[in-house]
C-alpha positions as CSV (number, residue, x, y, z in Angstrom):
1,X,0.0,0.0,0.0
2,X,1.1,3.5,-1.1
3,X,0.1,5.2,2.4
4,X,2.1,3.0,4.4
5,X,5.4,4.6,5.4
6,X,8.6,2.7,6.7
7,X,9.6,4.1,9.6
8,X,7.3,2.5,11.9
9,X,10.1,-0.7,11.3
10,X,12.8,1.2,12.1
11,X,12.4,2.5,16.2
12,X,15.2,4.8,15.7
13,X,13.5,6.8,13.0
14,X,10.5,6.7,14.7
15,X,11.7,8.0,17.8
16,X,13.1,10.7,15.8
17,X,10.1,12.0,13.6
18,X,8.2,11.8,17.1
19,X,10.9,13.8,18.7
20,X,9.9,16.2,16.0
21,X,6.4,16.5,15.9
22,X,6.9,17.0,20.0
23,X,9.1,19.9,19.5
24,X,7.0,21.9,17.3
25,X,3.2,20.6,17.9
26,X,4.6,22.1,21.9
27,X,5.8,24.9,20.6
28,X,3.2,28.2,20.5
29,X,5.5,30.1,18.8
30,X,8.8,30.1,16.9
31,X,11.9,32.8,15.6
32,X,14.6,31.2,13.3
33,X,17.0,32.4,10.6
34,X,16.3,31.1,7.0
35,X,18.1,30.9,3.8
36,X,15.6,30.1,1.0
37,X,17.2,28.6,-1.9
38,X,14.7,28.7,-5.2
39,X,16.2,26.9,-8.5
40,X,13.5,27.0,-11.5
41,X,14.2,24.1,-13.9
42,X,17.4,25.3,-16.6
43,X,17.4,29.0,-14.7
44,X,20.2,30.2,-12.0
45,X,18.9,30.0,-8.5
46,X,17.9,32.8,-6.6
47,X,19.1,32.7,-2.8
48,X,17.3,35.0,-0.2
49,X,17.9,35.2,3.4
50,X,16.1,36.4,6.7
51,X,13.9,36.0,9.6
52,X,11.2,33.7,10.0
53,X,8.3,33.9,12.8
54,X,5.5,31.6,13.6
55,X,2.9,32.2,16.2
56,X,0.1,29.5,16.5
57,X,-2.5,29.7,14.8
58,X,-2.0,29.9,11.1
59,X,0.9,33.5,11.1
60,X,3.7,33.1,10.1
61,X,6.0,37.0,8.9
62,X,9.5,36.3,6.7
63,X,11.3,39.5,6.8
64,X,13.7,39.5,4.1
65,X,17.6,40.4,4.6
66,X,18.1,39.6,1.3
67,X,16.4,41.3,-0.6
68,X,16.1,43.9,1.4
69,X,12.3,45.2,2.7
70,X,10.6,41.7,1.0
71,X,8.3,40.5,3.2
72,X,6.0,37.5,3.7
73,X,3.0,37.7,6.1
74,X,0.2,35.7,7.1
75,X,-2.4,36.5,9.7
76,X,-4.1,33.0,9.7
77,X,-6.3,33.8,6.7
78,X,-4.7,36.1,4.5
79,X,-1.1,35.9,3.3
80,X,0.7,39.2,1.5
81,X,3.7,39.4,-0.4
82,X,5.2,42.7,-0.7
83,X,8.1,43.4,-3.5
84,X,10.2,47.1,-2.3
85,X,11.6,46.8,-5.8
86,X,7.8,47.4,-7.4
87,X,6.4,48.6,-4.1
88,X,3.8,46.2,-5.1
89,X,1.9,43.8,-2.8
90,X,0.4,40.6,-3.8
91,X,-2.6,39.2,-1.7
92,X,-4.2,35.9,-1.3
93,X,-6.4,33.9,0.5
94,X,-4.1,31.5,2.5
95,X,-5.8,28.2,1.8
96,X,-5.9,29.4,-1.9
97,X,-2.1,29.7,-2.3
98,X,0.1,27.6,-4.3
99,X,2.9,29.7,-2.9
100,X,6.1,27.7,-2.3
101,X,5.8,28.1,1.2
102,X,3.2,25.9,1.9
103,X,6.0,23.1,3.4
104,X,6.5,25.6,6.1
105,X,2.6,25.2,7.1
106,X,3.1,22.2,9.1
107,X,5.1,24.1,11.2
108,X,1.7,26.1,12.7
109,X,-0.1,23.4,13.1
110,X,-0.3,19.6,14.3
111,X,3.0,18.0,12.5
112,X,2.0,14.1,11.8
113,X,4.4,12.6,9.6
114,X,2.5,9.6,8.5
115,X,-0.6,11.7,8.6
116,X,0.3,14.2,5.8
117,X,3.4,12.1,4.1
118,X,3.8,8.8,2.0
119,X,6.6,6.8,0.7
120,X,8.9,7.7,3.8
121,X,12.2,6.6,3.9
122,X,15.6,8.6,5.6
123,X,19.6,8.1,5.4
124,X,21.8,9.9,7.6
125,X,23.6,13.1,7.0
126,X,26.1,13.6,9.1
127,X,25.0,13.7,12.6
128,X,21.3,14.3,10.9
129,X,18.9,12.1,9.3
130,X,17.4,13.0,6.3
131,X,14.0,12.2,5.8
132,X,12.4,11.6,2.4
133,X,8.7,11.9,1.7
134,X,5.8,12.1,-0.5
135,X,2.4,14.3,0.4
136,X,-0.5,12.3,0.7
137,X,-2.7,15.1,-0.8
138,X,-2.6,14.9,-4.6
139,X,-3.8,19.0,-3.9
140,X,-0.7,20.5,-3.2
141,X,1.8,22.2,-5.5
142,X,4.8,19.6,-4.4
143,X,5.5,16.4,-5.6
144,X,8.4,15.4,-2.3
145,X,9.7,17.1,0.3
146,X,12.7,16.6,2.1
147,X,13.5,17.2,6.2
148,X,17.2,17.1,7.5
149,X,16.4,16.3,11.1
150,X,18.8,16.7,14.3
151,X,19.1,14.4,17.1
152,X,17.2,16.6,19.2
153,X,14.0,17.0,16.6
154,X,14.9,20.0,15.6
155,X,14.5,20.5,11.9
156,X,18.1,22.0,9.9
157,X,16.4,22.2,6.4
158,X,13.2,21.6,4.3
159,X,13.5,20.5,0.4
160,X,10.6,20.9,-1.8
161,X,10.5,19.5,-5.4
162,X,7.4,21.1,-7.2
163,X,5.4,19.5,-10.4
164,X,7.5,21.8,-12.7
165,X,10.9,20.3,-11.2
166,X,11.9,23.6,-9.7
167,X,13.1,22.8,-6.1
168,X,13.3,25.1,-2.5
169,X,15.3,24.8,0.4
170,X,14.8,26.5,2.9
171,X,18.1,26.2,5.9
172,X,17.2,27.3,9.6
173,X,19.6,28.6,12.3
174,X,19.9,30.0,15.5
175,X,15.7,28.6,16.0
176,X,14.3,30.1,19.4
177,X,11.0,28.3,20.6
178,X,8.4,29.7,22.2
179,X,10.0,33.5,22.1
180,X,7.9,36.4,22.8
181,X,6.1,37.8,19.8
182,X,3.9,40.4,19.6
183,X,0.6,39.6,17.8
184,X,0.8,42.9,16.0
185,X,3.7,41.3,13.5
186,X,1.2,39.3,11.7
187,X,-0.8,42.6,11.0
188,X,-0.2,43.8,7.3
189,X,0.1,47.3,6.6
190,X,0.4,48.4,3.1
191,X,3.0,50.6,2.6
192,X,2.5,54.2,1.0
193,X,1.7,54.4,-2.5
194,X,1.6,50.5,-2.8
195,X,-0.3,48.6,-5.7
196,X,-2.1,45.8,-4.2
197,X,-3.4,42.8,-6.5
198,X,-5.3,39.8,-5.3
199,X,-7.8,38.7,-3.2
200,X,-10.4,41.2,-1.7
């Protein structure tokens, strides 16, 4: 069967993915550092860098580094986009969105392994385990995802391959759990003189 995953016949990979989901399902909120890695199929890839929040449930805020003033926010039903280059922002109803960061998702709510993956199998990575997967939801943008998993649970990287073969990584450091966040964050304003397209 399709649905059934390995790790339940390997105790040290379980213990691990549960280890996971522990950490973050605990967790009320989260800070980390990203670097977002996007590589369209034949194009150059385009690194960004930044600061990622999550506060439960459903907002999540990616202030860009790199490029400077890009942000992403969500509030828990909206998500915004907002390019300083075009002072443009792009708007969209959260459960509507294909955007790429739908991986991250899990993250703000109940993470379940063998609930929302497939086809799971892992190989270790230096002190990490990689863990391979395949969504069980034939709705979703992403055809396998990819977690690189410490010993403690806590997650070092997520690898997306998409339907057109492009791929994002996303890399986390310096992750804080349960920080102080003001709900205000995950509050869009659009800035002045800002062209806004999207959802009403």
């Amino acid at each position: 069967m399709l649905a059934v995953c390995g790790f339940a016949a390997d105790p040290k990979i379980d213990a691990l993915l549960k280890s996971a989901e522990n950490r973050y399902n605990k967790a009320k909120t989260l800070q980390v550092l990203f670097k977002e890695e996007y590589t369209p199929q034949g194009k150059p890839r385009r690194t960004d860098t930044g600061l990622l929040m999550l506060r439960k449930p459903g907002k999540m805020r990616m202030d860009y580094s790199q490029p400077k003033g890009k942000k992403f926010i969500s509030d828990g039903r909206n998500a915004w986009i907002y390019t300083p280059d075009e002072n443009r922002v792009e708007k969209m109803k959260l459960e509507e969105t294909e955007d790429m960061r739908a991986p991250l998702a899990f993250l703000l709510g109940k993470l379940k392994f063998d609930k929302e993956f497939k086809n799971i199998t892992s190989r270790a990575e230096g002190d990490a385990t990689r863990i391979l997967a395949e969504p069980k939801s034939d709705n979703l943008p992403y055809t396998h995802v990819e977690f690189l998993v410490a010993p403690d649970g806590r997650i070092r990287e997520v690898k997306v391959t998409n339907f057109d073969h492009s791929t994002l990584v996303f890399q986390f450091d310096q992750e804080k759990v349960d920080p102080p966040i003001d709900g205000k964050l995950f509050e869009f304003q659009v800035p002045k003189g800002a062209i806004v397209e999207g959802a009403n």
